[in-house]
DRENDO-1510 file (C-alpha; in Angstrom, 1 decimal, always signed):
<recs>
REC; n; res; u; v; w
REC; 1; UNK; +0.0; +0.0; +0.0 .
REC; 2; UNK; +3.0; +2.7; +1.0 .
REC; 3; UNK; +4.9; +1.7; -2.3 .
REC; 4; UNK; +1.3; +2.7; -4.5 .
REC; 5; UNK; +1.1; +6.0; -2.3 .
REC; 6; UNK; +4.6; +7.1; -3.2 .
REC; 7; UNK; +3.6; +5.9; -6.8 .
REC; 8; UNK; +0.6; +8.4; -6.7 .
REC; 9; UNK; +2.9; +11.3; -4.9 .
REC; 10; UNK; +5.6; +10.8; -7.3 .
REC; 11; UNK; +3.1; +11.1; -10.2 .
REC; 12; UNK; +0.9; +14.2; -9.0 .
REC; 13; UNK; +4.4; +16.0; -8.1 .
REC; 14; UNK; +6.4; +14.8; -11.3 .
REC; 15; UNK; +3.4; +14.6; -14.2 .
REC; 16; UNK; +0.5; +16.7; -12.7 .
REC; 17; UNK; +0.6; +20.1; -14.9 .
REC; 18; UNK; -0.5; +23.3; -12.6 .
REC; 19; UNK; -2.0; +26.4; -14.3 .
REC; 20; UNK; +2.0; +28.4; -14.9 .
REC; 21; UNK; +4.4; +28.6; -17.2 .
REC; 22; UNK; +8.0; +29.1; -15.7 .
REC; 23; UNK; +10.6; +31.2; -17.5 .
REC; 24; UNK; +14.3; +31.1; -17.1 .
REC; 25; UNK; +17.2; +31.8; -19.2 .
REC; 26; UNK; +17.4; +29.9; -22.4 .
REC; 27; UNK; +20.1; +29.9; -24.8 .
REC; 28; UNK; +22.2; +32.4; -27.0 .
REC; 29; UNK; +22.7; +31.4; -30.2 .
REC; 30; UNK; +24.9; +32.1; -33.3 .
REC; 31; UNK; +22.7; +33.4; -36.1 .
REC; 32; UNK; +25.3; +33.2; -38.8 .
REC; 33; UNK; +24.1; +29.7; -39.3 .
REC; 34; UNK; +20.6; +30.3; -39.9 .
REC; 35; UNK; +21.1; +33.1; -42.2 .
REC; 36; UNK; +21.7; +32.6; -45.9 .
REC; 37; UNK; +22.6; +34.7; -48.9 .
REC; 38; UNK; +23.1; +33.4; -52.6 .
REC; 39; UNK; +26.3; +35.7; -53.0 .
REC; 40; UNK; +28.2; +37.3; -49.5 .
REC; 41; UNK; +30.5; +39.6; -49.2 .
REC; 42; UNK; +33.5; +39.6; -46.7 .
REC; 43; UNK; +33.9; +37.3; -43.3 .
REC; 44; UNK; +32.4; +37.2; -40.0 .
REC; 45; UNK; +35.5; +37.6; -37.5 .
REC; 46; UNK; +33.1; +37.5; -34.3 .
REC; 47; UNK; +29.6; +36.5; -33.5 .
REC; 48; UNK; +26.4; +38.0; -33.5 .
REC; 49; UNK; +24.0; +35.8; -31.3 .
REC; 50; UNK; +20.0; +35.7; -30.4 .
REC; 51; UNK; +19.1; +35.3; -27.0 .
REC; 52; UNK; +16.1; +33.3; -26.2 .
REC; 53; UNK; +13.8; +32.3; -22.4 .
REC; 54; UNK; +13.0; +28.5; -21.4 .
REC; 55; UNK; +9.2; +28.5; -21.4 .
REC; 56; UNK; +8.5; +25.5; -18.9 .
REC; 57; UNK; +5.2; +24.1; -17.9 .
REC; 58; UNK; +4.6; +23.8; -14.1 .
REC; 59; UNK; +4.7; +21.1; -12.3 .
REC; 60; UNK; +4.4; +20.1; -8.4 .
REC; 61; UNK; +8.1; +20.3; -8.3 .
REC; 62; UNK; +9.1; +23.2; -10.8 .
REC; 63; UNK; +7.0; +25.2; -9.4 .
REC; 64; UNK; +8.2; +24.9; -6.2 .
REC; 65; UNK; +11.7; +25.1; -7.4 .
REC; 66; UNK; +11.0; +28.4; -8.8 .
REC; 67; UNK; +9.0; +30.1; -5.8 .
REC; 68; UNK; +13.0; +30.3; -4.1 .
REC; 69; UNK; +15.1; +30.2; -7.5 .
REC; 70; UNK; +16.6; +33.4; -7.9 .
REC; 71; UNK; +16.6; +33.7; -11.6 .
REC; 72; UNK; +13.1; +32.0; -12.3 .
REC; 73; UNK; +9.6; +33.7; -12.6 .
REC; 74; UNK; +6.3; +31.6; -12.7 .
REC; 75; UNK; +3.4; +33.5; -14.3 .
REC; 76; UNK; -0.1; +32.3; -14.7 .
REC; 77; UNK; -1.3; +31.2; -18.0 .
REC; 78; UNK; -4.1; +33.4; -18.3 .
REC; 79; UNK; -1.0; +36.4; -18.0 .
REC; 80; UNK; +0.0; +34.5; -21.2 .
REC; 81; UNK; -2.2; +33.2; -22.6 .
REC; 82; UNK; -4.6; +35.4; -25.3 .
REC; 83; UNK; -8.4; +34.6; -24.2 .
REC; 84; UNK; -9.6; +31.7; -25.6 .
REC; 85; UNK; -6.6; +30.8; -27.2 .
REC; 86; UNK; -5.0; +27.4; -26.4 .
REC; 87; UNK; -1.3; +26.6; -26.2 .
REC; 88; UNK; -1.1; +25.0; -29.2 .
REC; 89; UNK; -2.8; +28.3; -30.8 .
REC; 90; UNK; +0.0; +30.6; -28.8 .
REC; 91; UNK; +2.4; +28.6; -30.1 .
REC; 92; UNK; +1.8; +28.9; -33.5 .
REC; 93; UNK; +1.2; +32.7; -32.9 .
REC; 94; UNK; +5.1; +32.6; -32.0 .
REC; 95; UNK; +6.1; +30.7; -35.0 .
REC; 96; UNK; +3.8; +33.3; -37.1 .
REC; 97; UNK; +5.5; +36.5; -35.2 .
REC; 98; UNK; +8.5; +34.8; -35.6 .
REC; 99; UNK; +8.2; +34.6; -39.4 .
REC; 100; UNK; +6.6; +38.5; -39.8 .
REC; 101; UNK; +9.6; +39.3; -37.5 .
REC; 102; UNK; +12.1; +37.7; -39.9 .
REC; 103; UNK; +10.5; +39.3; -42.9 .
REC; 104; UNK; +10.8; +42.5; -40.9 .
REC; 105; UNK; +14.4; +42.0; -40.4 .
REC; 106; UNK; +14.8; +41.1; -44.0 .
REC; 107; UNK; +13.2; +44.4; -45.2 .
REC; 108; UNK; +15.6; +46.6; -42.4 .
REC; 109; UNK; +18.5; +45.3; -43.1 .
REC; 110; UNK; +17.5; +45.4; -47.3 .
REC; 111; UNK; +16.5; +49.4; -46.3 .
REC; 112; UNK; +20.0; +49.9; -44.5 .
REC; 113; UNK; +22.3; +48.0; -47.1 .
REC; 114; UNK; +20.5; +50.1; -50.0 .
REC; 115; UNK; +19.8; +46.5; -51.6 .
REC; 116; UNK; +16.4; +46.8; -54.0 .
REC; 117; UNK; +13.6; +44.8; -53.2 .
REC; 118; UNK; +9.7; +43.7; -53.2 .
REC; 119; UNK; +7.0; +42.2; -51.1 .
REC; 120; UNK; +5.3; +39.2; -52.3 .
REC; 121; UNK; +2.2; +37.7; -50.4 .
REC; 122; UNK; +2.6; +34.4; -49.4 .
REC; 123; UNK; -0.9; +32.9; -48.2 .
REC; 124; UNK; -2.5; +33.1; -45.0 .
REC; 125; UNK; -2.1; +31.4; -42.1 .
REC; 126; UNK; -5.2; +30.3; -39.5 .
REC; 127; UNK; -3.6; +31.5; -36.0 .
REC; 128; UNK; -6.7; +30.4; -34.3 .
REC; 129; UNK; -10.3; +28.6; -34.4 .
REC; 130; UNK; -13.7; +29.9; -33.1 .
REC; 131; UNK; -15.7; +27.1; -30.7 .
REC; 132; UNK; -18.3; +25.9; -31.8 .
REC; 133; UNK; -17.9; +26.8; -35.7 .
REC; 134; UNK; -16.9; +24.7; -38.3 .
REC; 135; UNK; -12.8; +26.3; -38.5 .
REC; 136; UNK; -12.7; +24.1; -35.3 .
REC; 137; UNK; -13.8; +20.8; -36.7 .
REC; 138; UNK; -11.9; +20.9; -40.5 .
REC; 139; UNK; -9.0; +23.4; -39.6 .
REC; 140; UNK; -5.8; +23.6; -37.1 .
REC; 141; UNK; -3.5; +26.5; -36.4 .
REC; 142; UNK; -1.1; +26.5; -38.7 .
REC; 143; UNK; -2.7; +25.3; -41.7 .
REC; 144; UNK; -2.0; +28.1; -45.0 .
REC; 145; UNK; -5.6; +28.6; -47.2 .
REC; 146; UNK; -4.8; +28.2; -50.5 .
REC; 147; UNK; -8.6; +28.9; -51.8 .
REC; 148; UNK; -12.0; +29.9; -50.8 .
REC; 149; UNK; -14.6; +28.5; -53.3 .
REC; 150; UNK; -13.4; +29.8; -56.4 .
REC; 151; UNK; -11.1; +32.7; -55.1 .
REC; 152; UNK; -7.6; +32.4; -54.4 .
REC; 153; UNK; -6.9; +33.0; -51.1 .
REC; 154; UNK; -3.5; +35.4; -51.0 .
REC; 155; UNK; -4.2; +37.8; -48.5 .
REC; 156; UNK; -6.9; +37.9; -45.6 .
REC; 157; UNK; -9.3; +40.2; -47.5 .
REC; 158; UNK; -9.3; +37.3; -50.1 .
REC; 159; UNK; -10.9; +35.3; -47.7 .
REC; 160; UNK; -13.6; +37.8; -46.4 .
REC; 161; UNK; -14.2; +38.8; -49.8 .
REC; 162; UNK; -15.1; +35.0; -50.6 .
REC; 163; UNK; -17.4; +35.1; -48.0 .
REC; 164; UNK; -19.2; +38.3; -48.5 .
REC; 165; UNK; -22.8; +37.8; -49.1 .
REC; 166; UNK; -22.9; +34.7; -47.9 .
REC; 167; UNK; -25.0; +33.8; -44.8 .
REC; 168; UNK; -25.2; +31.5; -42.1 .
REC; 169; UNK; -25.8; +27.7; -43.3 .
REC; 170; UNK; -24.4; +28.4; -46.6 .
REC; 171; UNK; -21.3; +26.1; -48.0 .
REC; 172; UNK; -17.7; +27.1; -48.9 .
REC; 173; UNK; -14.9; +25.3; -50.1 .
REC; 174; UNK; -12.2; +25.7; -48.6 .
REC; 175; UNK; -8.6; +24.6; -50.3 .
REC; 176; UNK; -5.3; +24.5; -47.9 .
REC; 177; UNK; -2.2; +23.1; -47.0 .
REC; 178; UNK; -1.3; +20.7; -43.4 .
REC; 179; UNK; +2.3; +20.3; -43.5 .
REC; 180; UNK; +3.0; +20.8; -47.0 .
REC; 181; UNK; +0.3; +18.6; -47.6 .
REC; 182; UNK; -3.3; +19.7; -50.1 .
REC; 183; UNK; -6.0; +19.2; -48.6 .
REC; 184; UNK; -9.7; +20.4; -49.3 .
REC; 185; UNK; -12.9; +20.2; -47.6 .
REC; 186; UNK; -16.6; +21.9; -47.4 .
REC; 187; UNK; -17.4; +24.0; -44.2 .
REC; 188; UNK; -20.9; +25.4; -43.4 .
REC; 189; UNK; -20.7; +28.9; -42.5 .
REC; 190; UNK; -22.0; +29.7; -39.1 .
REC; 191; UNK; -22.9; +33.2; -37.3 .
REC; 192; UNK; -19.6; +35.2; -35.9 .
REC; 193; UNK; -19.7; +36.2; -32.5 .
REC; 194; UNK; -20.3; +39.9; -32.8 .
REC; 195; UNK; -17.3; +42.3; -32.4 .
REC; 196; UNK; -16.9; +45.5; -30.3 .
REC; 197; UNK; -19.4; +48.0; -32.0 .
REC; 198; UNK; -21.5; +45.5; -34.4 .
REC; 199; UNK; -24.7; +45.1; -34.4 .
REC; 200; UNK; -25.1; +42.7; -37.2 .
REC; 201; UNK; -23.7; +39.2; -37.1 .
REC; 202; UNK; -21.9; +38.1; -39.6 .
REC; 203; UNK; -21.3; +34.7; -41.3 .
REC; 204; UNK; -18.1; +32.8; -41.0 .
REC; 205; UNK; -15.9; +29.3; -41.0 .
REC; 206; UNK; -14.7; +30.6; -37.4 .
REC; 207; UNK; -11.0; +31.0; -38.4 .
REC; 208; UNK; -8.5; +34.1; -36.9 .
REC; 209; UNK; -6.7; +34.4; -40.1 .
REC; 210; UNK; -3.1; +36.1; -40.6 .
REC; 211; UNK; -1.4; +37.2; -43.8 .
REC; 212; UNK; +2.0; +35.9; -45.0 .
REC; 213; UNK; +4.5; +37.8; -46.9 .
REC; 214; UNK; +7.9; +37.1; -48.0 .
REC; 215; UNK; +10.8; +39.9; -49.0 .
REC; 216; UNK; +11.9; +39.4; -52.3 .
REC; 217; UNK; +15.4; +40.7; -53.8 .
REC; 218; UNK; +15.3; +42.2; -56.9 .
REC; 219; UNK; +18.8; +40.8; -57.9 .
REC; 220; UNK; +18.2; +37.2; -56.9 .
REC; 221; UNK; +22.1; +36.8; -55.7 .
REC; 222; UNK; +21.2; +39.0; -53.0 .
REC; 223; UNK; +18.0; +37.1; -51.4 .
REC; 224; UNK; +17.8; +36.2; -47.8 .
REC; 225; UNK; +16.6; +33.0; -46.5 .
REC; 226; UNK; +16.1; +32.5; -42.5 .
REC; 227; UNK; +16.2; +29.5; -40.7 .
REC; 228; UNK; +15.8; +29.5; -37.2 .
REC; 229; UNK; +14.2; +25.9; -36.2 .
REC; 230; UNK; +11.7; +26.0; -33.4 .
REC; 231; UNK; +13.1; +29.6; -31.9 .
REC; 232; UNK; +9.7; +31.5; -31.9 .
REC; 233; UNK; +8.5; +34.8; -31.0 .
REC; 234; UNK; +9.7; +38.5; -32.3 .
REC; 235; UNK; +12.5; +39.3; -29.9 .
REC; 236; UNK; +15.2; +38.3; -32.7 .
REC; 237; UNK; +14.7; +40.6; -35.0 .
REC; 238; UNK; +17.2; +42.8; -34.6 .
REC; 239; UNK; +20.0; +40.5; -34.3 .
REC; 240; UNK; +18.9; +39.2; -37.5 .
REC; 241; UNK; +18.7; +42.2; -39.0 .
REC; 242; UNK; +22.7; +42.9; -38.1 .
REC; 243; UNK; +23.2; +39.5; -39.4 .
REC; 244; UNK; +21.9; +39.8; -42.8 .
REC; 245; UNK; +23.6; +43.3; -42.9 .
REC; 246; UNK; +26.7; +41.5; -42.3 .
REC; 247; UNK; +26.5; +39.1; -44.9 .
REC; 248; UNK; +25.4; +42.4; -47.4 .
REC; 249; UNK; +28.4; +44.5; -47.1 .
REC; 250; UNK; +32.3; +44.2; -47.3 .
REC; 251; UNK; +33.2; +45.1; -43.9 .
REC; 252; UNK; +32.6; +43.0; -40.9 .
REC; 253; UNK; +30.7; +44.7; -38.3 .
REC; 254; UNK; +31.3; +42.5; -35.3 .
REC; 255; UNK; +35.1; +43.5; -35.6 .
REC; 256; UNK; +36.0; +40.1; -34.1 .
REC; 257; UNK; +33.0; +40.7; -30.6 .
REC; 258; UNK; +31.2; +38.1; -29.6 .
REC; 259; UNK; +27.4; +40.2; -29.3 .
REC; 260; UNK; +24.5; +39.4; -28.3 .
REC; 261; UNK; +21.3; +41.0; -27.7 .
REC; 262; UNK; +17.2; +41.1; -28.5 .
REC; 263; UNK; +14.7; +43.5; -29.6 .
REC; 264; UNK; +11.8; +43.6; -32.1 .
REC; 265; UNK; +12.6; +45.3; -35.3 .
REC; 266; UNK; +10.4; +47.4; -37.5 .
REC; 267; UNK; +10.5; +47.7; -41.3 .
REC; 268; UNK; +12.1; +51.2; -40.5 .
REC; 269; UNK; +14.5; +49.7; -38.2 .
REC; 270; UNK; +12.8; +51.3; -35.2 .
REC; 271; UNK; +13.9; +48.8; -32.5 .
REC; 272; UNK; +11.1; +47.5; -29.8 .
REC; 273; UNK; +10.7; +46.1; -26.3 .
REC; 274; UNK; +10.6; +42.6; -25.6 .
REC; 275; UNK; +9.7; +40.2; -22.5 .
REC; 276; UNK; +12.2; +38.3; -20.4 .
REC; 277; UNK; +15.0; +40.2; -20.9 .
REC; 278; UNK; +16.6; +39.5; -17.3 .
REC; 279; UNK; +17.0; +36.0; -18.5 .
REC; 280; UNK; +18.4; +36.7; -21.7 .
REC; 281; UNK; +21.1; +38.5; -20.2 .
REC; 282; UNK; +22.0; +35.5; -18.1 .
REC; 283; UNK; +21.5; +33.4; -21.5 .
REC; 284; UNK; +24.1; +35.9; -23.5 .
REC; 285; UNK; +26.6; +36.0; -20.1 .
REC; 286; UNK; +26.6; +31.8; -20.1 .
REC; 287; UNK; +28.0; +32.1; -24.0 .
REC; 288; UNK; +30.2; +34.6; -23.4 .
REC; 289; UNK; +29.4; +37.8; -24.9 .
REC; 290; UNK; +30.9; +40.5; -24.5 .
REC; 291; UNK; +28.7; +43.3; -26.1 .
REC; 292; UNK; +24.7; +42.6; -25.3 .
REC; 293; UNK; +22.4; +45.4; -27.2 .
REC; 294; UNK; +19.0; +46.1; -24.8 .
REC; 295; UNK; +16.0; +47.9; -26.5 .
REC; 296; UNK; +15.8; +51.6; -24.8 .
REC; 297; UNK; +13.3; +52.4; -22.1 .
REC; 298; UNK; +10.3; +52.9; -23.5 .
REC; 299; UNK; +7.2; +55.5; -21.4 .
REC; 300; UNK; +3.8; +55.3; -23.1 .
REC; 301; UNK; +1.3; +57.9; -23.8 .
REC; 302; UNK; -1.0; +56.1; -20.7 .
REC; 303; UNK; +1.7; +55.9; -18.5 .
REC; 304; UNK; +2.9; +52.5; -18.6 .
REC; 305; UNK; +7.0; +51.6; -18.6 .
REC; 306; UNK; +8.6; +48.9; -20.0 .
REC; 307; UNK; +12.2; +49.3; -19.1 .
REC; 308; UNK; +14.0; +46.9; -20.8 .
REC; 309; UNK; +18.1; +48.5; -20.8 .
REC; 310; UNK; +17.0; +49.6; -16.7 .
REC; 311; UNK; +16.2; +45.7; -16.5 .
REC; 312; UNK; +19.2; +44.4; -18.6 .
REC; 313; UNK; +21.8; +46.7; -16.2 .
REC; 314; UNK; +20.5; +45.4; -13.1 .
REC; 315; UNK; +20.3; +41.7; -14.1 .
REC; 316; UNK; +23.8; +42.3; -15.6 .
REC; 317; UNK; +25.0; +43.6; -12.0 .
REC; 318; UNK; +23.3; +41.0; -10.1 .
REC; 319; UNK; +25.5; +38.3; -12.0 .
REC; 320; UNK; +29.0; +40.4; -12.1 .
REC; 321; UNK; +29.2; +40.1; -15.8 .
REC; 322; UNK; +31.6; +41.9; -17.8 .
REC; 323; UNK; +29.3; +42.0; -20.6 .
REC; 324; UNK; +28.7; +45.8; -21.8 .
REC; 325; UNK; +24.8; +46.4; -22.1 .
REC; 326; UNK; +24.1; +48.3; -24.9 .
REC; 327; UNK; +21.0; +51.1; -25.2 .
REC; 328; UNK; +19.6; +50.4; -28.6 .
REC; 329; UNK; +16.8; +52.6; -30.0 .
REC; 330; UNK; +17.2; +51.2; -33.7 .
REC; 331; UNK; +19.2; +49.4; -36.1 .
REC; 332; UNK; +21.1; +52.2; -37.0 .
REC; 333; UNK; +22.1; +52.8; -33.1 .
REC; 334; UNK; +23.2; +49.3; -33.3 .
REC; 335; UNK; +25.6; +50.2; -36.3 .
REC; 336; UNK; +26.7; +53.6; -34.8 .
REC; 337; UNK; +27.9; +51.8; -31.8 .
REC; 338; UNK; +29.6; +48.8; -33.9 .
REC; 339; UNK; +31.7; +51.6; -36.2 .
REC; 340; UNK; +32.8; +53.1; -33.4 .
REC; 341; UNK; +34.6; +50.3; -32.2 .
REC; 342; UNK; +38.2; +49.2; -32.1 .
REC; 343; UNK; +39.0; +46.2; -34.0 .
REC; 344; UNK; +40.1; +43.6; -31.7 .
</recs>
């Protein structure tokens, strides 16, 4: 009887999952390797490096880990967690921010090289399904629309457009890929939940579509192709953006540094706040960088702070590194700083 209570209280400590997610410092990564371009110029003396956070579910003994681990934080799901979205949805929501970040990065770095270029659309991708609708019985997240009835589905309007006029119990063909695989079925439209400020339901397959678009080179020699695995999330687009810089002109930014750092990246190469940045300075530390860029401090219009450099210093002189945090606003901060250098 005692061995199959210890069985029970190993397994409700051990396999039991509790309502958290726990982050802690992940990894910092090379990006050279995931970054390609049909014709480079020059070498890469040093290393530019993304920094990522360990996402953990909680369990019994995690979690209590984590309540006295200095360098952990537990957060509720529901903190994470969009409303009704799953985890399987918010996972796919990273891998679909991770791509727009990437394409983001492409077009910065594209901007900041002077290299010519053009946006192609590239399908759309369901993020999420509506309970009770027929998206939830046919469709998963991540699955790309190809068509809708007759129209070809390229961008989300394409899709809404295909649907317009249509009402409740009506049919639609829907055309898409799972995995690289065609697939095609028949949904019956059912009635939307009504959105802030409507008063009129509308019909729908219950899908949260998301456009895809990839950043084309005019010269093909010059086109950019990421490949980052299962990293997901925005956080690396401006260390990819360096990157692909890198490989774009004849002189070697990193001047023989090993750098790290994190930050979303606008087309403009306006540099934004991320999450988790204490443990990506910890991350950076563990690989030995010695230059880590931190998005600026950032005050909005309502108040709110997200102090992401404040954050990065104090995390950085809680651990005694001698890693040099960096206050990065946008690209071209990044590249200011980099010229200035000495080589080493």
């Amino acid at each position: 009887m005692s061995a199959l209570i210890g069985i029970i209280i190993l397994y409700v400590m051990f396999f039991v999952r509790l309502p958290y997610f726990i982050f802690m410092p992940g990894t910092a990564e090379e990006i050279k390797p995931m970054v390609s371009i049909v014709k480079t110029t020059g070498t890469e003396k040093g290393t530019l490096m993304l920094t990522t956070v360990r996402v953990a579910d909680a369990n019994v003994v995690n979690y209590l880990v984590g309540l006295v681990h200095p360098y952990e934080e537990i957060e509720p799901k529901t903190s994470v967690l969009k409303k009704g979205e799953s985890e399987q949805e918010y996972s796919q929501r990273q891998e679909y921010v991770m791509l727009t970040s990437q394409a983001s990065a492409i077009q910065a770095a594209y901007t900041e090289a002077k290299v010519p270029f053009h946006i192609e659309p590239e399908g759309v991708m369901v993020l999420q399904t509506v309970p009770g609708l027929a998206g939830e019985k046919v469709l998963k997240p991540g699955d790309v629309l190809l068509k809708a009835g007759d129209k070809e589905v390229k961008v989300a309007q394409d899709l809404l457009d295909a649907i317009a006029g249509k009402k409740a119990g009506d049919t639609i063909t829907i055309a898409y890929t799972r995995n690289k695989v065609d697939m095609q079925a028949t949904l019956t439209l059912g009635a939307l939940p009504l959105q802030e400020g409507e008063t009129v339901q509308r019909a729908g397959i219950g899908v949260v579509p998301a456009g895809m678009q990839s950043v084309k080179a005019d010269q093909a020699d010059q086109q950019v192709t990421i490949k980052a695995g299962d990293i997901g999330g925005p956080s690396a687009g401006l260390m990819f953006s360096l990157e692909i810089f890198n490989q774009l002109v004849p002189e070697d930014i990193t001047k023989g540094y090993r750098i790290a750092g994190t930050g979303t990246i606008d087309t403009d190469g306006t540099v934004g706040p991320i999450g988790g940045i204490e443990h990506k300075i910890i991350a950076a530390d563990r690989e030995k960088a010695e230059i880590f860029f931190a998005p600026k401090n950032i005050t909005y219009k309502d108040g709110t702070k997200i102090e992401n450099y404040s954050d990065a210093v104090k995390r950085a002189e809680q651990i005694k590194t001698k890693m040099k945090i960096v206050e990065i606003g946008t690209m071209e901060d990044a590249l200011k700083y980099l010229a200035a250098l000495p080589p080493k």
